[in-house]
Backbone as CSV, one residue per row, in Angstrom:
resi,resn,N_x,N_y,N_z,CA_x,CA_y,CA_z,C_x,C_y,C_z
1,UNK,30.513,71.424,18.969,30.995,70.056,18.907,30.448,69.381,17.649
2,UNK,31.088,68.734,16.856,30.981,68.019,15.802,30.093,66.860,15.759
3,UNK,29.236,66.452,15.412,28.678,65.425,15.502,29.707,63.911,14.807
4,UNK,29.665,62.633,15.568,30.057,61.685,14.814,29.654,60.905,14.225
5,UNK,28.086,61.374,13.977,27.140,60.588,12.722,27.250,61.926,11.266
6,UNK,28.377,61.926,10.978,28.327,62.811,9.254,27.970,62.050,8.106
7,UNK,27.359,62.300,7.101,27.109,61.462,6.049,27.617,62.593,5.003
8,UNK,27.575,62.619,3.826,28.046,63.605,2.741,26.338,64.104,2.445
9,UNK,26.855,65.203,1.692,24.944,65.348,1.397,24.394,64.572,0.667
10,UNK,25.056,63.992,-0.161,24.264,63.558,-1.303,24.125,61.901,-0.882
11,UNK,24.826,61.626,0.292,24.203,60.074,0.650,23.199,60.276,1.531
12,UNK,23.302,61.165,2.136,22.038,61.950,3.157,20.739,61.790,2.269
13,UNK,20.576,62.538,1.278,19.640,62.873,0.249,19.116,61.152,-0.221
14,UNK,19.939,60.421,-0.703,19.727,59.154,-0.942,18.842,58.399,-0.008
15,UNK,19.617,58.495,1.399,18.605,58.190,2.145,17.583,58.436,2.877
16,UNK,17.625,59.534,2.920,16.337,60.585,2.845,15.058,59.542,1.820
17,UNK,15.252,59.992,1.089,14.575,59.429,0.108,14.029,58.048,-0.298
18,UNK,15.180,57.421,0.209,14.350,56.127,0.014,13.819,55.858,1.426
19,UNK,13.826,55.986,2.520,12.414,55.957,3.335,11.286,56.914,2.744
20,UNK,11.220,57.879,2.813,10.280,58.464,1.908,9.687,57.470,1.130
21,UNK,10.129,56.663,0.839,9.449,55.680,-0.250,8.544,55.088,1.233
22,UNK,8.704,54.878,2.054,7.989,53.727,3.104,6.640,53.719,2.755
23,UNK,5.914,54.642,2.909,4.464,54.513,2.416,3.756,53.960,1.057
24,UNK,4.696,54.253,-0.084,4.411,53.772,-1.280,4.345,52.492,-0.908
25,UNK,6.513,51.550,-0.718,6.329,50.238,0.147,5.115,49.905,0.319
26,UNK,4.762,50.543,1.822,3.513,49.816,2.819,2.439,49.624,1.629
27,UNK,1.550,50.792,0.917,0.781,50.213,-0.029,0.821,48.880,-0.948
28,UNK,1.664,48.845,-1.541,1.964,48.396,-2.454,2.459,46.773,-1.946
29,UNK,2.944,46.433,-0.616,2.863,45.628,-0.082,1.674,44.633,0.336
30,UNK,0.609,45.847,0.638,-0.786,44.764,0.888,-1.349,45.238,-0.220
31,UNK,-1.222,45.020,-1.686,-2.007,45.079,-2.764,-1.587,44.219,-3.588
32,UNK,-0.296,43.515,-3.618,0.135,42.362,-3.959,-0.387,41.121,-3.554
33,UNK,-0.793,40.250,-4.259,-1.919,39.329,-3.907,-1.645,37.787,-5.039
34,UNK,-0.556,38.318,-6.005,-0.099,37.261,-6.778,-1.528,36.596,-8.055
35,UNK,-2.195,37.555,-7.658,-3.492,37.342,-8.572,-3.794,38.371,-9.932
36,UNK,-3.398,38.044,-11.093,-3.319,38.869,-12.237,-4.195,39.526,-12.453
37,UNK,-4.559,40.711,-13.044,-5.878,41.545,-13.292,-6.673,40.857,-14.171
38,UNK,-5.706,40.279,-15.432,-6.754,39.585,-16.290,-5.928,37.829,-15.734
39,UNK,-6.799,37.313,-15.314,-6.731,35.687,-15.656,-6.390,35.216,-16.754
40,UNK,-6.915,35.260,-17.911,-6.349,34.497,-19.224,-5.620,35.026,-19.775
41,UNK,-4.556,36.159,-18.991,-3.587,36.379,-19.808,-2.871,36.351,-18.773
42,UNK,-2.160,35.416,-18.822,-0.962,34.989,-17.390,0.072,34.872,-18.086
43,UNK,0.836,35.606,-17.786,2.402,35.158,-18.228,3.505,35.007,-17.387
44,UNK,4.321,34.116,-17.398,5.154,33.527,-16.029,3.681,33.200,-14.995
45,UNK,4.921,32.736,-14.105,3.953,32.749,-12.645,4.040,34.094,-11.287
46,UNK,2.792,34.735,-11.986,2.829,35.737,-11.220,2.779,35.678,-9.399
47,UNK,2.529,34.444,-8.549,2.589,34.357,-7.564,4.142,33.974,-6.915
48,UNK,4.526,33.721,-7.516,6.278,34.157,-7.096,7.044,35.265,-7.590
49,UNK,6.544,36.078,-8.716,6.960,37.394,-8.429,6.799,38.477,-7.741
50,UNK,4.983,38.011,-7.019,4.461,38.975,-6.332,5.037,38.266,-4.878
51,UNK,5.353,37.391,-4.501,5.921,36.833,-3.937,7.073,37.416,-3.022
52,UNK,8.205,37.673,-4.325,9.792,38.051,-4.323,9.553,39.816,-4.093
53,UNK,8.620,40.085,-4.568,8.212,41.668,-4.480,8.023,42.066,-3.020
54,UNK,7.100,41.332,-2.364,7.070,41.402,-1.197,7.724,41.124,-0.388
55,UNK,8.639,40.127,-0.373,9.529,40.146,0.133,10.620,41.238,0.571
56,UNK,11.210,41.987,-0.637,11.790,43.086,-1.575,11.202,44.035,-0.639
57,UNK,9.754,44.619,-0.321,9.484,45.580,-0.064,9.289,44.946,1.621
58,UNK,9.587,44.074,2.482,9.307,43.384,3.816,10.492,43.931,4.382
59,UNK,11.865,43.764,3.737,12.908,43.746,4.121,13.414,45.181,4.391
60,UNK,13.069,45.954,3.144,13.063,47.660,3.229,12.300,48.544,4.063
61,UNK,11.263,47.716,4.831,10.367,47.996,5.431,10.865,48.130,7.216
62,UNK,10.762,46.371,7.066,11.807,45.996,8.491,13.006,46.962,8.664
63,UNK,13.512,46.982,7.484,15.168,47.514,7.828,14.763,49.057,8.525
64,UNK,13.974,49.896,8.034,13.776,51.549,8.311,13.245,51.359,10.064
65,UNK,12.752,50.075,10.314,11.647,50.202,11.543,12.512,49.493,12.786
66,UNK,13.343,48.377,12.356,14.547,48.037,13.053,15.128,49.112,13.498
67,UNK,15.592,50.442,12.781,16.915,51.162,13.244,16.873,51.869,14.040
68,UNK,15.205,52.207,13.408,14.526,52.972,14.527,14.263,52.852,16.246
69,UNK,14.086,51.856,15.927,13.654,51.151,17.045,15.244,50.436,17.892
70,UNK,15.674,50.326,17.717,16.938,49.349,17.810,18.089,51.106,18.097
71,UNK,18.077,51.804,17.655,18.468,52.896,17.937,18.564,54.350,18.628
72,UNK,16.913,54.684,18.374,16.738,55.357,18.461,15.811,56.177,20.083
73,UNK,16.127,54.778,20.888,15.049,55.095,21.963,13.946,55.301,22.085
74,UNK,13.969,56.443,22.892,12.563,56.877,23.420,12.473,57.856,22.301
75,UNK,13.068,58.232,21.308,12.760,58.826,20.367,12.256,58.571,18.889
76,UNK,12.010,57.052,19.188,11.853,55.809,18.173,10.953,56.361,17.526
77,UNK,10.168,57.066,17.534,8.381,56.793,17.052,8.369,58.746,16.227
78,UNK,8.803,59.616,17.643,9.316,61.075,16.745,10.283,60.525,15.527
79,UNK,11.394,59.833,15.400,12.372,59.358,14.211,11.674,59.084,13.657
80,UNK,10.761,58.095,13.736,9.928,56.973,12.250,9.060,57.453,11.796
81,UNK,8.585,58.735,12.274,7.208,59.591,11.443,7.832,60.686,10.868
82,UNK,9.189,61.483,11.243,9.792,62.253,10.941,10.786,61.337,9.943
83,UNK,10.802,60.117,9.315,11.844,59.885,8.217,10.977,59.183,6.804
84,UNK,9.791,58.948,7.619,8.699,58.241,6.488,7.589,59.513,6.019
85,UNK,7.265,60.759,6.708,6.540,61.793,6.246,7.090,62.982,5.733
86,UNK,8.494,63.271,6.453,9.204,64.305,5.805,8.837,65.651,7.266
87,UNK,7.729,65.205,7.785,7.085,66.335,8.191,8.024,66.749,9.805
88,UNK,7.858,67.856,10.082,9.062,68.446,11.113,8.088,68.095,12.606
89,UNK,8.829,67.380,13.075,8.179,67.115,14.217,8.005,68.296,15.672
90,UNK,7.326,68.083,16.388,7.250,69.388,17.521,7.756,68.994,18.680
91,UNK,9.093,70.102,18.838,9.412,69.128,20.120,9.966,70.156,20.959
92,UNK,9.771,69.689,22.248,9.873,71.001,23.662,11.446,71.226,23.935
93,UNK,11.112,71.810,24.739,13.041,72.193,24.738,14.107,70.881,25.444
94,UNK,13.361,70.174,26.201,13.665,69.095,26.784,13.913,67.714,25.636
95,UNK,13.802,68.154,24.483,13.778,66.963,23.337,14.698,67.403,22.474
96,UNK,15.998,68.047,22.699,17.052,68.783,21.976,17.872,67.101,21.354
97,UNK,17.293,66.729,22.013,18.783,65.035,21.823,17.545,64.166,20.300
98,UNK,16.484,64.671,20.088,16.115,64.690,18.997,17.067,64.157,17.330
99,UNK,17.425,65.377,17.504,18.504,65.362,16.105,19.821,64.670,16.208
100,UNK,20.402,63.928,17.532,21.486,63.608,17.231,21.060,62.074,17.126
101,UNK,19.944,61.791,17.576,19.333,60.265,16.924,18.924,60.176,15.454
102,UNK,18.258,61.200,14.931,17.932,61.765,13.661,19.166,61.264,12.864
103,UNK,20.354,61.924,13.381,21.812,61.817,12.570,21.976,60.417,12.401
104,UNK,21.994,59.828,13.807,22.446,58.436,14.406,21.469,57.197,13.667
105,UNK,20.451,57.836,13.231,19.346,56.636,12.422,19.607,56.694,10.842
106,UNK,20.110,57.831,10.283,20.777,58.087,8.869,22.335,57.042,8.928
107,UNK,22.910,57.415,9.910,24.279,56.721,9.609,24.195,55.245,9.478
108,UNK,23.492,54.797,10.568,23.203,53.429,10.853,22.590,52.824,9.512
109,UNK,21.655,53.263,8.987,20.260,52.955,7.805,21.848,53.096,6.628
110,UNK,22.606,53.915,6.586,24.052,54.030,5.416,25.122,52.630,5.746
111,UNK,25.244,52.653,6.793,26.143,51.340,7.175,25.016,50.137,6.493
112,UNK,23.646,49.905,7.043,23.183,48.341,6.481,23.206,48.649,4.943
113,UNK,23.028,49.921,4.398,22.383,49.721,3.206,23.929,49.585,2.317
114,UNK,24.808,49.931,2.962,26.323,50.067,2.156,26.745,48.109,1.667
């Protein structure tokens, strides 16, 4: 039987990838502080770019953890470590419905991001 979450590969890959980014995100989110390395050399106002940045990275953040969650059930938490680490999760024979949320959290994450 065909699944009805298909993506092409190469939008697959796209989004693959940019969760993969989630961890960079998360860093880079609490290291923003709107406070310049050097003080007397300020240019613009760096507390509304670090600002808009965070924001930027809040929304990309929310969006991966929403779909998850909002989608994916009781499988919410296997999905969100398996799309932010890459790493293959372990799962008993009773957890076969695994991958068609897997599919179902790619399509969904392609629809908001389209």
């Amino acid at each position: 039987m065909k699944s009805e979450y298909v993506l092409s590969k190469h939008r697959f890959y796209e989004l693959k990838h940019f969760c993969l980014q989630y961890p960079e995100w998360e860093k880079l989110y609490f290291t923003l502080d709107g406070w310049p390395e050097e003080i007397n050399k300020v240019v613009g106002d760096t507390t509304s770019r670090d600002g808009i940045k965070r924001a930027d990275l809040a929304r990309n953040m929310d969006m991966v953890r929403d779909i998850c969650r909002n989608v994916c059930g009781d499988y919410a938490d296997k999905v969100f470590k398996y799309v932010i680490f890459g790493s293959k999760p372990h799962l008993t024979a009773s957890e076969m419905d695994f991958w068609y949320y897997y599919r179902k959290f790619f399509w969904e994450l392609s629809r908001k991001r389209s």
